[in-house]
Each structure stands twice: as C-alpha cells, then as structure tokens.
C-alpha positions as CSV (number, residue, x, y, z in Angstrom):
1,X,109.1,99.0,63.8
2,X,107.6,101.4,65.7
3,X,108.1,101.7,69.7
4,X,107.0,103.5,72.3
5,X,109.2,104.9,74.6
6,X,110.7,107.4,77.2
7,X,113.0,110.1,76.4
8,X,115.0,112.5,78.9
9,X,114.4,116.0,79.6
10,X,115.1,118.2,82.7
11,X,118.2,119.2,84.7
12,X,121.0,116.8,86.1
13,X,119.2,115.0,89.0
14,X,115.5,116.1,88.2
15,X,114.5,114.3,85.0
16,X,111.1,113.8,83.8
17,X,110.3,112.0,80.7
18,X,108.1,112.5,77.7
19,X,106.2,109.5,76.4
20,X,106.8,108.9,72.9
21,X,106.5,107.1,69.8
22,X,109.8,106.5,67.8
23,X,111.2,104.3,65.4
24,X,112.9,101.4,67.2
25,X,116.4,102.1,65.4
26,X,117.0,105.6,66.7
27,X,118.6,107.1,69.5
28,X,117.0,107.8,72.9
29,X,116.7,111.4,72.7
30,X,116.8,111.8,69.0
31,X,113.3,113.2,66.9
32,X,110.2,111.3,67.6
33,X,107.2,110.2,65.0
34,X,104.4,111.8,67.7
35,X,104.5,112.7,71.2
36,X,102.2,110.9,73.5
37,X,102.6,112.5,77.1
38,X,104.5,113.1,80.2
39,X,106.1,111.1,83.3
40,X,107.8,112.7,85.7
41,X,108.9,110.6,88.8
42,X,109.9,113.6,90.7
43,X,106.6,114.8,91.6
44,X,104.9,113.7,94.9
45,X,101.8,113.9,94.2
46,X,101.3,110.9,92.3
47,X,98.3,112.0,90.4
48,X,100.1,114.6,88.9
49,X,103.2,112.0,88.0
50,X,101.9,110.9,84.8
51,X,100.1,113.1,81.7
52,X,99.2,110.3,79.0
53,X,96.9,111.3,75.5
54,X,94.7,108.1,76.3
55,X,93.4,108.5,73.0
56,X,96.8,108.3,71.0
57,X,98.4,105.4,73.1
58,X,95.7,103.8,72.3
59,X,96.0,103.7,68.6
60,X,99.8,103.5,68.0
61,X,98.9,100.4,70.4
62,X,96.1,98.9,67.9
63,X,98.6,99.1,65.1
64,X,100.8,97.5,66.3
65,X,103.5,99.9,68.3
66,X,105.6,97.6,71.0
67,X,105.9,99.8,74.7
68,X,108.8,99.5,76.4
69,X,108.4,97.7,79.7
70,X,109.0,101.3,81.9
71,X,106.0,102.4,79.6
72,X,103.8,99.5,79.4
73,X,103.8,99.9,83.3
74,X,102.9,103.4,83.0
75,X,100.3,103.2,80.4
76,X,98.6,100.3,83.0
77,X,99.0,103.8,85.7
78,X,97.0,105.3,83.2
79,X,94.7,102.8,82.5
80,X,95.4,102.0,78.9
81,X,95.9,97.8,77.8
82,X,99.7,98.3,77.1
83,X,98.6,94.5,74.7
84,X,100.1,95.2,71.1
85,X,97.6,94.6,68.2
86,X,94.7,94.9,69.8
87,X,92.1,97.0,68.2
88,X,90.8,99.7,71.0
C-alpha cells in the first residue's frame, strides 16, 4: 500500500520536510517510490512554506495513495482534495 508522507531533512532544530510517496512498510527516511514536494515550517513567509507538484499529488491520490494526516492538511494548503480514490 502506497502512502504519502513526510520525511526529515535539514539540521538539528531546523528541519524541513520533503513530501513523498512511499510504501507504507518502510522506514521514515528510508528510499521513496516518487518525490512529490517540499514543506518546510521554518520559513515565515507562509507562501514560501509549502512547494507541492499539484499535478502528481493528484494522481497518486486517484489511485488510490492514503496521505498521512500532517499531509492531508498540507495538500488542503495547497489546494489539492487530500480524498483517496477519487479520479482528478
């Protein structure tokens, strides 16, 4: 099963995230299927907070990829449907 996720990057107290799609067995930071786009919570402007590939979310969405809730939240940000299964 396929889910999309967050994994760490950056220093020791100034993380951002990369956006990704991974099988649901592996490890946080281990190799992902694709990568999807950026979050990083550390920036103030909040424009600049999130970089998602609208595009892609949308189709690992449509078949069938389940995003975390930390990503489903995001994707909403981003204004992508963050509903699995549905065709975009």
């Amino acid at each position: 099963m396929v889910r999309l996720r967050l994994t760490r990057m950056g220093r020791t107290h100034s993380p951002y995230y990369r956006i990704c799609a991974m099988d649901s067995r592996s490890a946080r930071d281990s190799r992902a299927i694709e990568y999807l786009g950026q979050y990083d919570p550390c920036n103030k402007d909040e424009e600049k907070q999130i970089n998602v590939n609208v595009e892609r979310a949308q189709y690992w969405i449509s078949v069938g990829a389940q995003p975390s809730e930390t990503v489903a939240s995001i994707l909403k940000k981003a204004g992508v449907d963050p509903t699995p299964g549905k065709k975009a």
